[in-house]
N, CA, C and O atoms as a Tripos MOL2 file, in Angstrom:
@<TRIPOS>MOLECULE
protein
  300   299    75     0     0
PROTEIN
NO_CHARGES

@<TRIPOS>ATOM
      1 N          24.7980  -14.9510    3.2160 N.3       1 UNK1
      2 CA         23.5510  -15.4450    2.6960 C.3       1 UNK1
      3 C          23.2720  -16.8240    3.2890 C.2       1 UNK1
      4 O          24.2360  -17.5900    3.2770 O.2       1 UNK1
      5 N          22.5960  -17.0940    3.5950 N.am      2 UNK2
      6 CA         21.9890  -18.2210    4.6310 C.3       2 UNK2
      7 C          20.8610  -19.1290    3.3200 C.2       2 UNK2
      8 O          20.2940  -18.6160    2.3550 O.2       2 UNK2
      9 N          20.8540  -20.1810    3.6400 N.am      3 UNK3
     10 CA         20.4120  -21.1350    2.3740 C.3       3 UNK3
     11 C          19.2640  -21.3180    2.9640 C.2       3 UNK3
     12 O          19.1940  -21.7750    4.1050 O.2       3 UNK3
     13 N          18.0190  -20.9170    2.1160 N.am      4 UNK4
     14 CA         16.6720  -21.2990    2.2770 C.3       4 UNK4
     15 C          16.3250  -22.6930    1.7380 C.2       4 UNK4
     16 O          16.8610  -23.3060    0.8150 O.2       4 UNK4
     17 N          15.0530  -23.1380    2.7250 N.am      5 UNK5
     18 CA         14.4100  -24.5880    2.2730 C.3       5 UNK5
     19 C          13.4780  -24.0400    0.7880 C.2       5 UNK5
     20 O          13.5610  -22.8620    0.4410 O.2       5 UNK5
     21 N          12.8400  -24.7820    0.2070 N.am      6 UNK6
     22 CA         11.7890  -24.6520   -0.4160 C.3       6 UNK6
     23 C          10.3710  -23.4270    0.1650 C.2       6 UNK6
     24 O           9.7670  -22.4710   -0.3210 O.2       6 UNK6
     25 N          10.3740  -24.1930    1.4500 N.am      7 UNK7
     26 CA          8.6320  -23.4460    1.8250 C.3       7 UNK7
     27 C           9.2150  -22.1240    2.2370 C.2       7 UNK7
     28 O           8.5360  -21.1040    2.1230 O.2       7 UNK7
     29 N          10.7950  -22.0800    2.8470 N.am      8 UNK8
     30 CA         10.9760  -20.5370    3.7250 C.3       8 UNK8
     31 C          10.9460  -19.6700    2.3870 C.2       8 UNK8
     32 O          10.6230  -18.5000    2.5960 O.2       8 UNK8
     33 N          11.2770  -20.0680    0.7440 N.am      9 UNK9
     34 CA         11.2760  -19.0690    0.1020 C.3       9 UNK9
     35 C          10.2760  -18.8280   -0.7150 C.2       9 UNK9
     36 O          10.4980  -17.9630   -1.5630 O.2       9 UNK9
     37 N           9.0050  -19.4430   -0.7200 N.am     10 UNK10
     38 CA          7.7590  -19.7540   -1.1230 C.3      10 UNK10
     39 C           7.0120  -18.9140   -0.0320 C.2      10 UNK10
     40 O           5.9730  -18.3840   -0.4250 O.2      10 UNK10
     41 N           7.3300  -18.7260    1.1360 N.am     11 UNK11
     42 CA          6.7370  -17.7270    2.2500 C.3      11 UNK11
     43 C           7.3510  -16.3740    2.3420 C.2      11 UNK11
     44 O           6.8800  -15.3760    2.8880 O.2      11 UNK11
     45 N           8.4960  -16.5140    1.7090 N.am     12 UNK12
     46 CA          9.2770  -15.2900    1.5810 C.3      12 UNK12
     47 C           8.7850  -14.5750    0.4820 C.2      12 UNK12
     48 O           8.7190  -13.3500    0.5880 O.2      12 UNK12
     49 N           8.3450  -15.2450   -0.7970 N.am     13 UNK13
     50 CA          7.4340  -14.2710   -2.1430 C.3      13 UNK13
     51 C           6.2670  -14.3540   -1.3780 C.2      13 UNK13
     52 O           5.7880  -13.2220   -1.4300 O.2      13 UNK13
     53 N           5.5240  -15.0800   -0.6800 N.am     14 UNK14
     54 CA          3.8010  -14.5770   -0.2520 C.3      14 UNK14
     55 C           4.3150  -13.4210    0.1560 C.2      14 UNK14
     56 O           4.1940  -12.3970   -0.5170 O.2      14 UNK14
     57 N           4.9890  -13.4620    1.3840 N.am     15 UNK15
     58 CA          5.0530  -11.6710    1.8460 C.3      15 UNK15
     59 C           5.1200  -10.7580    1.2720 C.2      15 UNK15
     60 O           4.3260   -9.8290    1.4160 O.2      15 UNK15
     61 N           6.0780  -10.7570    0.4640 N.am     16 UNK16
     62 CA          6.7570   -9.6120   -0.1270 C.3      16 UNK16
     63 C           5.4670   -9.1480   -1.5610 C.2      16 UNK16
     64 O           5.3480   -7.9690   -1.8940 O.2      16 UNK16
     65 N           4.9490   -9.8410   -1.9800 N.am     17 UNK17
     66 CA          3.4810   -9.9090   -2.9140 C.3      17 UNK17
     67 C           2.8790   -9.1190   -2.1840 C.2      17 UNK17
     68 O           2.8190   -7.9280   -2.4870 O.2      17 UNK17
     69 N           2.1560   -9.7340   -0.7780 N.am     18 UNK18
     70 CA          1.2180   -9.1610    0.2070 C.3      18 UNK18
     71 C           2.0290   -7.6850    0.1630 C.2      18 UNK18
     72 O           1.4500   -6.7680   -0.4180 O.2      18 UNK18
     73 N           3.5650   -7.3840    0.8560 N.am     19 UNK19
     74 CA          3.6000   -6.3300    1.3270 C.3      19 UNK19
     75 C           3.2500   -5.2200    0.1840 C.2      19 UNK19
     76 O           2.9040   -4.0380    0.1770 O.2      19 UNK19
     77 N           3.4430   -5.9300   -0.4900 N.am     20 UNK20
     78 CA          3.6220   -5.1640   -2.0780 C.3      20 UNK20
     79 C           1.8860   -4.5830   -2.3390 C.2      20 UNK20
     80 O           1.5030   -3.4260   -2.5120 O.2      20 UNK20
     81 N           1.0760   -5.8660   -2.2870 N.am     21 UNK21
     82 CA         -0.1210   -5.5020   -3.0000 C.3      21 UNK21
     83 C          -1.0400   -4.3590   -1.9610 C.2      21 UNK21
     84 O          -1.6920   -3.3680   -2.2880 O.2      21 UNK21
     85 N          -0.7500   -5.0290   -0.4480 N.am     22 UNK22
     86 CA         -1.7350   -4.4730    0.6830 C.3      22 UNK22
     87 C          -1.6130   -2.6190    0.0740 C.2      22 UNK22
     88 O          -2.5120   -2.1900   -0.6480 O.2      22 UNK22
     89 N          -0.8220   -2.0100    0.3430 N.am     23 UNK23
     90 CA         -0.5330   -0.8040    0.1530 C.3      23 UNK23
     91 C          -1.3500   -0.0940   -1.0020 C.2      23 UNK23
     92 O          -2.3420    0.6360   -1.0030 O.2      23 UNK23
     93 N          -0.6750   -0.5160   -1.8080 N.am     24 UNK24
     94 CA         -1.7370   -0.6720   -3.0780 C.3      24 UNK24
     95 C          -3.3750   -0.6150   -2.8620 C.2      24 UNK24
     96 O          -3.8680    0.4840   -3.1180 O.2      24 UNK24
     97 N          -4.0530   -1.3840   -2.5380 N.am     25 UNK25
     98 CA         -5.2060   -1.7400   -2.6130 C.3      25 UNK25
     99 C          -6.0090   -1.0290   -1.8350 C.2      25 UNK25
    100 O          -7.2190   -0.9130   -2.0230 O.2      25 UNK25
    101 N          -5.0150   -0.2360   -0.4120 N.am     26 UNK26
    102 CA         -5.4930    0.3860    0.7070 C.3      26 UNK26
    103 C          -5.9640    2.0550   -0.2350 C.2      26 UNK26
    104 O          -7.0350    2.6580   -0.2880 O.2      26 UNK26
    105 N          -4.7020    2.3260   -0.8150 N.am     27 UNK27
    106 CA         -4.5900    3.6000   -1.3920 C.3      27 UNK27
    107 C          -5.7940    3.6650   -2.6920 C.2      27 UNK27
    108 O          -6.3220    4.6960   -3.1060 O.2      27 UNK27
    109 N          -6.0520    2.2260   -3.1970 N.am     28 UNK28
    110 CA         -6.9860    2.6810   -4.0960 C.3      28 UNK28
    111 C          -8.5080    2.6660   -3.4450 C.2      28 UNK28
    112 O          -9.4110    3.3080   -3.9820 O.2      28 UNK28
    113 N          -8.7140    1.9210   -2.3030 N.am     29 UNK29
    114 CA        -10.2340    2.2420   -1.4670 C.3      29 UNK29
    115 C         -10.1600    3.5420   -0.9080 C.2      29 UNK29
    116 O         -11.1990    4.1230   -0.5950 O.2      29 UNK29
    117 N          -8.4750    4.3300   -0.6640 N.am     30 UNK30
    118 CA         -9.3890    5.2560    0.4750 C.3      30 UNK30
    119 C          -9.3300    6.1250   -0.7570 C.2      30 UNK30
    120 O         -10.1910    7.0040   -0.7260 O.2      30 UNK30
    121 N          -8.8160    6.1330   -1.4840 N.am     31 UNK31
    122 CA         -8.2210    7.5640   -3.2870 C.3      31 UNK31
    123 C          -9.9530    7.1510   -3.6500 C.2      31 UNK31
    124 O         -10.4770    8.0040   -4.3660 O.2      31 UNK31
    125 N         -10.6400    6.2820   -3.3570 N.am     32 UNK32
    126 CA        -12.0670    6.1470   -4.2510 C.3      32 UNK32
    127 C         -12.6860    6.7070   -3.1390 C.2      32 UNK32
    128 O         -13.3560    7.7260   -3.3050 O.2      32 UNK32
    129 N         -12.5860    6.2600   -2.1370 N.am     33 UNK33
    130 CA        -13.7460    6.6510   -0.9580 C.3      33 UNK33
    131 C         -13.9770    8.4170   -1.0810 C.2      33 UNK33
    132 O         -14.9920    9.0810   -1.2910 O.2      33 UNK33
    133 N         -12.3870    8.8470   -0.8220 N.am     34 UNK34
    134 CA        -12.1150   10.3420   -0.9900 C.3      34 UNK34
    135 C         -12.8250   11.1240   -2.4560 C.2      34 UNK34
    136 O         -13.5670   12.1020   -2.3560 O.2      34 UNK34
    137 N         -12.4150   10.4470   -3.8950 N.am     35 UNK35
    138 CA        -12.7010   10.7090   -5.0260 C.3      35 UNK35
    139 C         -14.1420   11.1740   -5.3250 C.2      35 UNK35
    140 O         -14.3170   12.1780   -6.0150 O.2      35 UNK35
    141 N         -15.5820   10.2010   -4.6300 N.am     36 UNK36
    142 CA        -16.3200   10.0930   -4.8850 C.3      36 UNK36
    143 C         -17.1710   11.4120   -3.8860 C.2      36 UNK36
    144 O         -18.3840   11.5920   -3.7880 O.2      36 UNK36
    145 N         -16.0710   12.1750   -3.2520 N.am     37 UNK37
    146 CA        -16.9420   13.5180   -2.8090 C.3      37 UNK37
    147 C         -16.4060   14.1680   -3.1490 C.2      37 UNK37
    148 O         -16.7420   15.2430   -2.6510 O.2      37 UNK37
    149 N         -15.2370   14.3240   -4.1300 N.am     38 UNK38
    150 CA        -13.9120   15.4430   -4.1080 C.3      38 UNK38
    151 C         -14.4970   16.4220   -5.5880 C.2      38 UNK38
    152 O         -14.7490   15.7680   -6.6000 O.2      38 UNK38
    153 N         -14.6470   17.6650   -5.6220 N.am     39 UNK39
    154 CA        -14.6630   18.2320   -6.6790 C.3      39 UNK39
    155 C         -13.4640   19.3310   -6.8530 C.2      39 UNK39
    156 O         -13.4300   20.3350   -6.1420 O.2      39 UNK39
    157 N         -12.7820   19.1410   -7.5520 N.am     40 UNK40
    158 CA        -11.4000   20.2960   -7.4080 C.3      40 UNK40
    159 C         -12.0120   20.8850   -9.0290 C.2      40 UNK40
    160 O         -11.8870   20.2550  -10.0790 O.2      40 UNK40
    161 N         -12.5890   22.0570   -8.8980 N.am     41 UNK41
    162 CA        -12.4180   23.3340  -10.5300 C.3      41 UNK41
    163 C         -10.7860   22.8310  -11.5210 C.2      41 UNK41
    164 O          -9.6090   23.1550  -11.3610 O.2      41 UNK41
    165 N         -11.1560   22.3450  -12.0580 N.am     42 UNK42
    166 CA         -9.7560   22.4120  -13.3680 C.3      42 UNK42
    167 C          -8.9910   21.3330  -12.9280 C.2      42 UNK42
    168 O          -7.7620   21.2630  -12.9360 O.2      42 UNK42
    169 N          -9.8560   20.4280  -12.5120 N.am     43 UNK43
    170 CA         -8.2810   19.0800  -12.7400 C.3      43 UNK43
    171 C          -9.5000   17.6590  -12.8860 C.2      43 UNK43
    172 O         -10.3300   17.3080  -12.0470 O.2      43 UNK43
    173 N          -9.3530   17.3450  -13.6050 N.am     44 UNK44
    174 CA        -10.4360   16.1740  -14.1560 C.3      44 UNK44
    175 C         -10.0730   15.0370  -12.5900 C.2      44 UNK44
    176 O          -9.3170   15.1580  -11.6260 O.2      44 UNK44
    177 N         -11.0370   14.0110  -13.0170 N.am     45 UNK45
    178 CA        -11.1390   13.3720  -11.7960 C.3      45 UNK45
    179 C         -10.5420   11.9270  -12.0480 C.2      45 UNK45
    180 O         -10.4650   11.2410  -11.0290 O.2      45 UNK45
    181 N         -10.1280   11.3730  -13.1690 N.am     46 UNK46
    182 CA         -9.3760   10.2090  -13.1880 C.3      46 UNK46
    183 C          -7.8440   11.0080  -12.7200 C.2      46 UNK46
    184 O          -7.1300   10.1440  -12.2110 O.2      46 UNK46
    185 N          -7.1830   12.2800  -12.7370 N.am     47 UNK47
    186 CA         -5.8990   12.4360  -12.3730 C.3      47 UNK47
    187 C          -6.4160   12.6480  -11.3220 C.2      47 UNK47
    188 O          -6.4180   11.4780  -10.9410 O.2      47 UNK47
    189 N          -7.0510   13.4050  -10.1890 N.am     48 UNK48
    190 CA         -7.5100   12.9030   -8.7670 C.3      48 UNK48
    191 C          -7.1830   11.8430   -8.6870 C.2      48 UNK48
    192 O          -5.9930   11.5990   -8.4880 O.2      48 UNK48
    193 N          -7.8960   11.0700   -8.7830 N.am     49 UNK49
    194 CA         -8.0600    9.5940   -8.3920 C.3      49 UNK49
    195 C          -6.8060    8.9490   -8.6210 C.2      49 UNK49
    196 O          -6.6040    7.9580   -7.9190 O.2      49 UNK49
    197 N          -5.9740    9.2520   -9.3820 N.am     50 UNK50
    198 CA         -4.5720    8.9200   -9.6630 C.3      50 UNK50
    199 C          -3.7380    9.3900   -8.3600 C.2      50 UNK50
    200 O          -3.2190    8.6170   -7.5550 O.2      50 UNK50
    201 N          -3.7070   10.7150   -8.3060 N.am     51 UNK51
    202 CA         -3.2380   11.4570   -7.3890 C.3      51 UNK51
    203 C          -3.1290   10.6170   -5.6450 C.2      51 UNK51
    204 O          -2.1510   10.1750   -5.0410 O.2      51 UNK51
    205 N          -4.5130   10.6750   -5.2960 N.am     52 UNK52
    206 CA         -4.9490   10.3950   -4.0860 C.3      52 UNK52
    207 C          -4.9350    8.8690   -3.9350 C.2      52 UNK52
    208 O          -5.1600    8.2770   -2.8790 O.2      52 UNK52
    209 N          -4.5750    8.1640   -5.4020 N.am     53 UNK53
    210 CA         -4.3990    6.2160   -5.1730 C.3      53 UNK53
    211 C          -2.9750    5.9930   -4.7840 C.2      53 UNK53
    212 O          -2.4660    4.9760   -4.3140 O.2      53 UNK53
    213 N          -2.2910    7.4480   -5.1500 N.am     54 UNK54
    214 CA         -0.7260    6.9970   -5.1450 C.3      54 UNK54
    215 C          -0.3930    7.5170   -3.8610 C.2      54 UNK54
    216 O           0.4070    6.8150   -3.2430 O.2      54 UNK54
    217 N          -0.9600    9.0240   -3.0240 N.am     55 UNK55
    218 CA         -0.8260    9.0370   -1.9590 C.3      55 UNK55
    219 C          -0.9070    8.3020   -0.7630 C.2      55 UNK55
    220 O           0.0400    7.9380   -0.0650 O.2      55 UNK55
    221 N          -2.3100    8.0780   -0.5470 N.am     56 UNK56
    222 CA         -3.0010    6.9900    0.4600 C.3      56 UNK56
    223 C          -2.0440    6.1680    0.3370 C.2      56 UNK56
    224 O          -1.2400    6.3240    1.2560 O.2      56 UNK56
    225 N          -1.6640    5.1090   -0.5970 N.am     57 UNK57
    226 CA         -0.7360    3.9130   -0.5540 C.3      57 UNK57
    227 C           0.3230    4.0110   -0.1770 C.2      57 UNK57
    228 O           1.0660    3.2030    0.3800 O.2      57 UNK57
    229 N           0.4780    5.2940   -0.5450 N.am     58 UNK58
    230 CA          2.2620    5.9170   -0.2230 C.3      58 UNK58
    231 C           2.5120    5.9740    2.1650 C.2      58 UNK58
    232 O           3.2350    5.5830    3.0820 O.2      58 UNK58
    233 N           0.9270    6.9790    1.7680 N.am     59 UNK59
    234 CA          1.0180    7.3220    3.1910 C.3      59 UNK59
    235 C           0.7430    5.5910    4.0580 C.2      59 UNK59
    236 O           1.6350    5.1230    4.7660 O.2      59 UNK59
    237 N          -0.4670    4.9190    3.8560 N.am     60 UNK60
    238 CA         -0.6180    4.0200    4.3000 C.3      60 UNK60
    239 C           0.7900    2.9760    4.9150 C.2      60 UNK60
    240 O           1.2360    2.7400    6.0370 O.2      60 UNK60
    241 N           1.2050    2.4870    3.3240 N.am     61 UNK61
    242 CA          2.9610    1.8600    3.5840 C.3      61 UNK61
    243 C           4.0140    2.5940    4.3330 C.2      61 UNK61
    244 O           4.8460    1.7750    4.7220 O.2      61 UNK61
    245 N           4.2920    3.7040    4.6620 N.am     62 UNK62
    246 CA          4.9280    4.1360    5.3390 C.3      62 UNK62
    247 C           4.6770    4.4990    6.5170 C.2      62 UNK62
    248 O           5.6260    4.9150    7.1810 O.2      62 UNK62
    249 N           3.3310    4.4510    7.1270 N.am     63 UNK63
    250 CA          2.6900    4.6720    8.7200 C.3      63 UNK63
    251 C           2.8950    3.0230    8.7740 C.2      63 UNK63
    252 O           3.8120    2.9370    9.5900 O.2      63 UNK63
    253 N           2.5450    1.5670    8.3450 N.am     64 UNK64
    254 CA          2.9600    0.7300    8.4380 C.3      64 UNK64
    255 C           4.9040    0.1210    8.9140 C.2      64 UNK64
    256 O           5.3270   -0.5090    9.8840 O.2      64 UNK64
    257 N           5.4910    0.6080    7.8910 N.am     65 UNK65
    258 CA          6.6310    0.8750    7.9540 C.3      65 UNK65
    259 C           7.0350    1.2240    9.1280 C.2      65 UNK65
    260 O           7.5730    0.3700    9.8330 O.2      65 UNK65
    261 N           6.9250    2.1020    9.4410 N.am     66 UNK66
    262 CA          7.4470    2.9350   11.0460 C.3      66 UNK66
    263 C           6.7780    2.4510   12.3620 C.2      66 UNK66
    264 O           7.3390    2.5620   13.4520 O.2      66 UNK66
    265 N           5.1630    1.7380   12.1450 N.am     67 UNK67
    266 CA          4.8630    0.6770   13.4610 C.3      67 UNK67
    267 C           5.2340   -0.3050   13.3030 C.2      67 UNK67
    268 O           5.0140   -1.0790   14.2340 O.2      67 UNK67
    269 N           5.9620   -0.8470   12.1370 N.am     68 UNK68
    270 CA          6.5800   -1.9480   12.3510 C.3      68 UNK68
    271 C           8.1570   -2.2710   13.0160 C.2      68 UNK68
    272 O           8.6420   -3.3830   13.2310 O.2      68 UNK68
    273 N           8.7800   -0.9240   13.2620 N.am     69 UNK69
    274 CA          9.6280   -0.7550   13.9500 C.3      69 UNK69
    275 C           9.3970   -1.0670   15.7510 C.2      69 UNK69
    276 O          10.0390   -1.7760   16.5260 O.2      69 UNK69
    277 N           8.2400   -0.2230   15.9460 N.am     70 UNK70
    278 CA          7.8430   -0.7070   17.8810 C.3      70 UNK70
    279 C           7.1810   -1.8810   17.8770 C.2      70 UNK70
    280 O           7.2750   -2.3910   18.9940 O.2      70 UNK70
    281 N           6.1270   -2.9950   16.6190 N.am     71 UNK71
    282 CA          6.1590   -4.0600   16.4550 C.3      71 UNK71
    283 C           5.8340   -4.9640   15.3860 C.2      71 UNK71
    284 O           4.8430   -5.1920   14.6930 O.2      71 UNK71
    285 N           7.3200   -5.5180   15.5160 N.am     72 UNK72
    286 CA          7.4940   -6.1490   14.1180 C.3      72 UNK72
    287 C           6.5110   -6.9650   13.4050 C.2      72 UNK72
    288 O           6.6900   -7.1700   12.2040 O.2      72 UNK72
    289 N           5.4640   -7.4670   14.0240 N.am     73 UNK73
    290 CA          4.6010   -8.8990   13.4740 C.3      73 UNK73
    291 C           3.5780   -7.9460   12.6140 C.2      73 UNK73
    292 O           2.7960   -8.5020   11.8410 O.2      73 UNK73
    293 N           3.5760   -6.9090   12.7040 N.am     74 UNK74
    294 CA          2.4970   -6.0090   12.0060 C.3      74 UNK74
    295 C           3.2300   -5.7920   10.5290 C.2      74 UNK74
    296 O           2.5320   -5.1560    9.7400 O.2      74 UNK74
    297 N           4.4080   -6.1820   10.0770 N.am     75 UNK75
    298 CA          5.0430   -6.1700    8.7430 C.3      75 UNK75
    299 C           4.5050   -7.6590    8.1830 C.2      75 UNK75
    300 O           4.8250   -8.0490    7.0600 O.2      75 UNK75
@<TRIPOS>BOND
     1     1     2 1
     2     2     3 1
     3     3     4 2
     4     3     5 am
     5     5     6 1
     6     6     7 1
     7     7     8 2
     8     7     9 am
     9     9    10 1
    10    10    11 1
    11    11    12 2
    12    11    13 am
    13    13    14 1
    14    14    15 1
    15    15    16 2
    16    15    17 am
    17    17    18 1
    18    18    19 1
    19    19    20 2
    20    19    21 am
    21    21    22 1
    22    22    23 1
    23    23    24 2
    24    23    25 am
    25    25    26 1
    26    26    27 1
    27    27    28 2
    28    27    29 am
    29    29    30 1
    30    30    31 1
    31    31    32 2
    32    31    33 am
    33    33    34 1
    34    34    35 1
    35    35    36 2
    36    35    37 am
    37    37    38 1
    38    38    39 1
    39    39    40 2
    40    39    41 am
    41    41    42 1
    42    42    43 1
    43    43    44 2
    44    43    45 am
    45    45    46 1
    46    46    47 1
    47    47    48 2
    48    47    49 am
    49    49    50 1
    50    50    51 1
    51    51    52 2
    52    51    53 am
    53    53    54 1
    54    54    55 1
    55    55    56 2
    56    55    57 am
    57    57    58 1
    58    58    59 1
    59    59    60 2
    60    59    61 am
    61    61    62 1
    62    62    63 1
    63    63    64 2
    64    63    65 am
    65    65    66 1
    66    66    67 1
    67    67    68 2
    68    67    69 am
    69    69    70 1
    70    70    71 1
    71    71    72 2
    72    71    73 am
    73    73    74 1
    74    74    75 1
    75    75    76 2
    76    75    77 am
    77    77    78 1
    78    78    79 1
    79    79    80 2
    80    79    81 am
    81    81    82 1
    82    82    83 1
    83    83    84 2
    84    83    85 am
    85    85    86 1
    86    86    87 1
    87    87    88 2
    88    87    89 am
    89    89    90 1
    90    90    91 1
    91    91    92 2
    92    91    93 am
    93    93    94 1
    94    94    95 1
    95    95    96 2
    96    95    97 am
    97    97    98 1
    98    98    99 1
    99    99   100 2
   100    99   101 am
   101   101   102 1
   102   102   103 1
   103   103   104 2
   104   103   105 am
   105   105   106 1
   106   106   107 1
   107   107   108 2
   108   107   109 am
   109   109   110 1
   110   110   111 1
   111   111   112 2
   112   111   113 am
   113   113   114 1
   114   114   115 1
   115   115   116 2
   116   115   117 am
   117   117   118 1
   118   118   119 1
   119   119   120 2
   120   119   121 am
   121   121   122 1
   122   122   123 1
   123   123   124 2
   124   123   125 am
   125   125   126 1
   126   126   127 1
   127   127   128 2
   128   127   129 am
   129   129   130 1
   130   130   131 1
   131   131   132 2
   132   131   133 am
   133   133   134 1
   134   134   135 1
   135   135   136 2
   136   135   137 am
   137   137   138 1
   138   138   139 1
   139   139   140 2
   140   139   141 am
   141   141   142 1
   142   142   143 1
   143   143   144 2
   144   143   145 am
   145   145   146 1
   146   146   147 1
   147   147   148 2
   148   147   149 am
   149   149   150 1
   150   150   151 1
   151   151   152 2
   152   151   153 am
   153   153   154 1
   154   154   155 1
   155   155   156 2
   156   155   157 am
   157   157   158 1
   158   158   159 1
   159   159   160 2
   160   159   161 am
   161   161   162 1
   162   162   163 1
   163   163   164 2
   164   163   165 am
   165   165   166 1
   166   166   167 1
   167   167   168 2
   168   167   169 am
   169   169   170 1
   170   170   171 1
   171   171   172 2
   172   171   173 am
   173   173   174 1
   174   174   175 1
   175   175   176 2
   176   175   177 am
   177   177   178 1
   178   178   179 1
   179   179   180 2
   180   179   181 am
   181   181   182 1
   182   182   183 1
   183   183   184 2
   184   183   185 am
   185   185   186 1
   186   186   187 1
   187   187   188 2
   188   187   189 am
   189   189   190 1
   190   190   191 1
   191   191   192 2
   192   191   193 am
   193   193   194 1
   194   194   195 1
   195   195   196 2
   196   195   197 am
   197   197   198 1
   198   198   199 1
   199   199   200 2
   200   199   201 am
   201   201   202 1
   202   202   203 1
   203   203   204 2
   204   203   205 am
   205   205   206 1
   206   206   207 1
   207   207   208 2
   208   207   209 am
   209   209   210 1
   210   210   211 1
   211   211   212 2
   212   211   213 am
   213   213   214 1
   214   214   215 1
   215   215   216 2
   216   215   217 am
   217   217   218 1
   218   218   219 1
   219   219   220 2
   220   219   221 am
   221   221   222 1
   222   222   223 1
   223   223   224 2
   224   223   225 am
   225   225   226 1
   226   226   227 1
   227   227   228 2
   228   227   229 am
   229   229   230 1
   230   230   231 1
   231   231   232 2
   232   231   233 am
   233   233   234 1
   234   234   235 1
   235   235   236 2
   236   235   237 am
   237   237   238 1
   238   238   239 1
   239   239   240 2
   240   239   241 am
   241   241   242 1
   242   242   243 1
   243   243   244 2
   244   243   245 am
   245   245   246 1
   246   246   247 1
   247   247   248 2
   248   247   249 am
   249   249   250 1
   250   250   251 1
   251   251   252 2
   252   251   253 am
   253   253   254 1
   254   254   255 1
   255   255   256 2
   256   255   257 am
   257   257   258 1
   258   258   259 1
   259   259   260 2
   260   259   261 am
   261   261   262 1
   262   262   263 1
   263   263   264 2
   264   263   265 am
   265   265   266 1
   266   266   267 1
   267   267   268 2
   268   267   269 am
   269   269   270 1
   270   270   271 1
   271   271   272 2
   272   271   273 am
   273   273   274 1
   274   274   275 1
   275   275   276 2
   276   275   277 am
   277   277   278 1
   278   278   279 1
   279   279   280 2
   280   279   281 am
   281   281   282 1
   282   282   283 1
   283   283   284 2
   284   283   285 am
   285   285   286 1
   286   286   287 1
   287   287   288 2
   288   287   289 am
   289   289   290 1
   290   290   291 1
   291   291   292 2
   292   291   293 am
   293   293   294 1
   294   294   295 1
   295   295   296 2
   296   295   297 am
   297   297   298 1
   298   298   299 1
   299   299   300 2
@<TRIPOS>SUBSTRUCTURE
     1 UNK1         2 RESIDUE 1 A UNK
     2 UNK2         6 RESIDUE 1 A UNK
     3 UNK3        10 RESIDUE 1 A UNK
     4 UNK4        14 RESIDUE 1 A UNK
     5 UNK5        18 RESIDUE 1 A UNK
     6 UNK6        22 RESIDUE 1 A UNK
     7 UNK7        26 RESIDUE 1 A UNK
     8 UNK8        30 RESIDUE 1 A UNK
     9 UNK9        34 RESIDUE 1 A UNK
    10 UNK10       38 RESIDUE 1 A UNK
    11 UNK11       42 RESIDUE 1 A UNK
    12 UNK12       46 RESIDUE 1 A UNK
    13 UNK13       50 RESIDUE 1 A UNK
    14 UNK14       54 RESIDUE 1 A UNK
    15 UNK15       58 RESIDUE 1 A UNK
    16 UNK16       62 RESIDUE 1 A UNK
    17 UNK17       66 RESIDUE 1 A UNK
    18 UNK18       70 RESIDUE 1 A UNK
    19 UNK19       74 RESIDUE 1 A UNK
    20 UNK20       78 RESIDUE 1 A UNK
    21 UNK21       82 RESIDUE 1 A UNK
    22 UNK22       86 RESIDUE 1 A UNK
    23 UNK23       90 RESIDUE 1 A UNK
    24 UNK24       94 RESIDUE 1 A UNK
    25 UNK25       98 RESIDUE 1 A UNK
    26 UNK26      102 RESIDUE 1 A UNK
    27 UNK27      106 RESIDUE 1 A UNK
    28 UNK28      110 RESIDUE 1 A UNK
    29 UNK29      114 RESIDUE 1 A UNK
    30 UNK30      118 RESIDUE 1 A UNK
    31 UNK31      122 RESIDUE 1 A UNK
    32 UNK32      126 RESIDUE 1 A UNK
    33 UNK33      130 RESIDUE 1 A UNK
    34 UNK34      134 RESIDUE 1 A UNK
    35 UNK35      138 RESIDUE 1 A UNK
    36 UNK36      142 RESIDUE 1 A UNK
    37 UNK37      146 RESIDUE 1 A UNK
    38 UNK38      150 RESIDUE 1 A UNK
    39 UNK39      154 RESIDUE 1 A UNK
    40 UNK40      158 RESIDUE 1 A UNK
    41 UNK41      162 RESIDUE 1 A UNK
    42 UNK42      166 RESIDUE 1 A UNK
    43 UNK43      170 RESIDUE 1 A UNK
    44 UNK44      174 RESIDUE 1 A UNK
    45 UNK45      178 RESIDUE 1 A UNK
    46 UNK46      182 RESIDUE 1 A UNK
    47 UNK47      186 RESIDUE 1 A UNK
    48 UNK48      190 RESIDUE 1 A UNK
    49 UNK49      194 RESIDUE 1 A UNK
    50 UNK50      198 RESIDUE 1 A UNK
    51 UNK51      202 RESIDUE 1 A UNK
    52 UNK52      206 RESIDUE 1 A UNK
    53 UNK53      210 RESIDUE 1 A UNK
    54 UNK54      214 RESIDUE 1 A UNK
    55 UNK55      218 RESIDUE 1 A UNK
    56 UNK56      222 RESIDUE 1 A UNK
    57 UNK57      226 RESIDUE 1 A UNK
    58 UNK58      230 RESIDUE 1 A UNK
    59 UNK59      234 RESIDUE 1 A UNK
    60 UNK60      238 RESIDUE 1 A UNK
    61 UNK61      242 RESIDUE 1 A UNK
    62 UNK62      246 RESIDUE 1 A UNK
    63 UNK63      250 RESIDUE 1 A UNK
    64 UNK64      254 RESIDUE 1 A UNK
    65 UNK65      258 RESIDUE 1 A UNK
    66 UNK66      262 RESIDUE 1 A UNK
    67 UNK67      266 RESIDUE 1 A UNK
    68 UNK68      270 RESIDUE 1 A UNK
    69 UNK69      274 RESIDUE 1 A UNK
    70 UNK70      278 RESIDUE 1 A UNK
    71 UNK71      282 RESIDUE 1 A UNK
    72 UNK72      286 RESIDUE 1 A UNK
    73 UNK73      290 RESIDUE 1 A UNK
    74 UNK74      294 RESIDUE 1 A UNK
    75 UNK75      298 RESIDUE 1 A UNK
């Protein structure tokens, strides 16, 4: 374990917030974008919208994830 200053671990929670929230926020614009044409017979549309907020974010963070392997500054 290597001893952080003040600002390196004050930049270390911005990220990890960001990495945290971006995903999130992506999955709930595209779960609405999608939602607002989607009609599925027999499944109400707040569990859609549940459904497709948790996917997108899911899928989003993990296509992130894996280009951040060929380049890192995109994490």
């Amino acid at each position: 374990m290597t001893d952080q200053t003040p600002a390196q671990t004050f930049n270390a929670i911005v990220a990890s917030l960001i990495r945290t929230a971006v995903p999130g926020i992506a999955g709930l614009i595209l779960g609405w974008l999608v939602s607002i044409n989607v009609s599925i017979p027999g499944v109400s549309e707040p569990a859609l919208e549940g459904v497709l907020t948790f996917a997108f974010g899911f899928a989003y963070y993990a296509a992130v994830r894996l280009l951040e392997k060929k380049w890192p500054k995109l994490g």
